[in-house]
C-alpha positions as a Markdown table, in Angstrom:
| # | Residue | x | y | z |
|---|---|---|---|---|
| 1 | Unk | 2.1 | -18.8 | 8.5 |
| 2 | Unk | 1.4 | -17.9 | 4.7 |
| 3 | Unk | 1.5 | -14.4 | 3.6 |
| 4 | Unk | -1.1 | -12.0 | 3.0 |
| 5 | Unk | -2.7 | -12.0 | -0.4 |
| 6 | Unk | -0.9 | -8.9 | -2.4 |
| 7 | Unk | -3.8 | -6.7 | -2.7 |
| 8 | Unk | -4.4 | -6.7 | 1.3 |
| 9 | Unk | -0.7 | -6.4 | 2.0 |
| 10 | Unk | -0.8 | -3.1 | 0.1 |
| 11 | Unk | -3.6 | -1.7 | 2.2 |
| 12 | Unk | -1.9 | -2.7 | 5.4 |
| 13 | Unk | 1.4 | -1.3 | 4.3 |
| 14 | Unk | -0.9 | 2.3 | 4.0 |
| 15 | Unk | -3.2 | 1.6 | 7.0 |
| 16 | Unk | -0.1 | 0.9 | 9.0 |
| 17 | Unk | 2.6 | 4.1 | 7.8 |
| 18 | Unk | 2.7 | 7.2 | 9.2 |
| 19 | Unk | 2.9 | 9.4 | 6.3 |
| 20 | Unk | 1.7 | 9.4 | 2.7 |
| 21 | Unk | 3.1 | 6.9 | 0.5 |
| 22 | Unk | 3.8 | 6.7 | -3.6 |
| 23 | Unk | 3.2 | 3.8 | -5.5 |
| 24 | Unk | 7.2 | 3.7 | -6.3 |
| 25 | Unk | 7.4 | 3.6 | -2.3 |
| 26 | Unk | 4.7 | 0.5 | -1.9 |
| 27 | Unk | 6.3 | -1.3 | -4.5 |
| 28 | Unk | 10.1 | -0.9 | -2.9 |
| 29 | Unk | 8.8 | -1.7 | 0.5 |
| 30 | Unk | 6.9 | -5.1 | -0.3 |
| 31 | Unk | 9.1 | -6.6 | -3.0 |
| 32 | Unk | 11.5 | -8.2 | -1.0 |
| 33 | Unk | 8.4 | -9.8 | 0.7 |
| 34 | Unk | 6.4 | -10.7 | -2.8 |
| 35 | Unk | 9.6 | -11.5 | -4.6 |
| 36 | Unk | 9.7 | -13.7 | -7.3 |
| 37 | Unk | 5.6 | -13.3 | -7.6 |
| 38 | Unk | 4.2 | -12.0 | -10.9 |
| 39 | Unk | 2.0 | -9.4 | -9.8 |
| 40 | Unk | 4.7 | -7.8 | -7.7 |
| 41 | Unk | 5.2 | -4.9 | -10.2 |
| 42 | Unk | 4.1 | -1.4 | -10.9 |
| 43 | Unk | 1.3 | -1.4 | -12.9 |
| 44 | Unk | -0.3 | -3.9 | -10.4 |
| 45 | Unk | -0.2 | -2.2 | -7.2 |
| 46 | Unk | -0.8 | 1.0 | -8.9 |
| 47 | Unk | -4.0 | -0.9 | -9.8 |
| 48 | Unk | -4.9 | -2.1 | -6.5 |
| 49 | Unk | -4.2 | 1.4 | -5.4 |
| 50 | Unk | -6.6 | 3.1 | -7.2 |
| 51 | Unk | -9.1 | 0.3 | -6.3 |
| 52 | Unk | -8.6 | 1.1 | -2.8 |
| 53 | Unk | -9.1 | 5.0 | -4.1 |
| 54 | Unk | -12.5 | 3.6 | -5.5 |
| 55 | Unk | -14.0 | 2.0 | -2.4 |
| 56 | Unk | -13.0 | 5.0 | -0.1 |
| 57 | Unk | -10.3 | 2.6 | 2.2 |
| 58 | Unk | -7.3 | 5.4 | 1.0 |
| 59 | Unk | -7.3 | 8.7 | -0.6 |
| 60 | Unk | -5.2 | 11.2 | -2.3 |
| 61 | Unk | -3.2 | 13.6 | 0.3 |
| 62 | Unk | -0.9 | 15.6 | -2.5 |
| 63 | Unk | -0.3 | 14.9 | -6.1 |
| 64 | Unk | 3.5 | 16.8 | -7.8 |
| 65 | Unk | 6.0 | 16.3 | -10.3 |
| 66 | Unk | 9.4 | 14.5 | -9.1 |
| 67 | Unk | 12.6 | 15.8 | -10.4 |
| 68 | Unk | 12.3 | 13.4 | -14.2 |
| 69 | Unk | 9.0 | 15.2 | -14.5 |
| 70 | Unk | 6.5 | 12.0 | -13.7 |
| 71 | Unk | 3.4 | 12.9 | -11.7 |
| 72 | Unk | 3.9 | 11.5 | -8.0 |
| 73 | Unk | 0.2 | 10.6 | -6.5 |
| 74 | Unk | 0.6 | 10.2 | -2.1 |
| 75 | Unk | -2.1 | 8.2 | -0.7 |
| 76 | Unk | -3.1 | 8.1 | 2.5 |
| 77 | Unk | -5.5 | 6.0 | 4.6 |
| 78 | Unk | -8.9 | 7.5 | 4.9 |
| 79 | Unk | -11.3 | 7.1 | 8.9 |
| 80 | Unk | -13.4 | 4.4 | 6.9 |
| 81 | Unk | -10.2 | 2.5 | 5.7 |
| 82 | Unk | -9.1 | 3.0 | 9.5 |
| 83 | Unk | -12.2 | 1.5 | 10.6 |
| 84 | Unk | -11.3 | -1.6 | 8.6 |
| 85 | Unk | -7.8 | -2.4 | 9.9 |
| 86 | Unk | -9.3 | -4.9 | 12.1 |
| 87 | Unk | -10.5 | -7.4 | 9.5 |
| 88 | Unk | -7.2 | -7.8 | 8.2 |
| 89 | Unk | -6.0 | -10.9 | 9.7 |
| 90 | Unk | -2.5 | -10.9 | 12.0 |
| 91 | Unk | 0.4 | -12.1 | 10.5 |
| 92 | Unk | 3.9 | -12.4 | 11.8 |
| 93 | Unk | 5.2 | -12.2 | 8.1 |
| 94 | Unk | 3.9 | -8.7 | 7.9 |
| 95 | Unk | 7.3 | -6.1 | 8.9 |
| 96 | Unk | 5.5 | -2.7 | 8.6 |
| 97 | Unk | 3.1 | -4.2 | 12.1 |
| 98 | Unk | 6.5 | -4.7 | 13.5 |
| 99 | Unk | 8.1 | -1.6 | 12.7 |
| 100 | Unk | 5.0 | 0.0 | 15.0 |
């Protein structure tokens, strides 16, 4: 079974952790997944994460400085994004739905 397009993987990752999440944390937690692929970097799943931030499927839960002084943003997954979980398909490939 393939993997999850990036940009979806991101959102289930969110939808399916039980506490807010940085983009440093999404990008650690799926790399050794996406490795090797270009978009597996910062600047893009900061960019899908504001996307998701657009359309109401997460939202900002607390936003702080870490210890070098860069601003931290935590996301969390809002009821509408919850109510969307179910049209992301299954996929074996996927460890957070393990992990649950």
């Amino acid at each position: 079974m393939s993997k999850l397009p990036l940009k979806l993987r991101v959102f289930d990752y969110i939808a399916h952790t039980d506490h807010p999440v940085t983009t440093d944390e999404v990008v650690e937690a799926l790399a050794p997944e996406y490795k090797g692929e270009m978009q597996m970097k910062f600047s893009r799943i900061d960019f899908y994460l504001q996307s998701l931030l657009g359309v109401n499927m997460i939202k900002q839960d607390k936003v702080e400085f870490d210890n070098s002084g860069n601003v931290q943003v935590y996301y969390v997954i809002t009821d509408f994004g919850r109510s969307r979980i179910k049209y992301i398909p299954k996929n074996k490939e996927n460890s957070s739905r393990d992990s649950i």
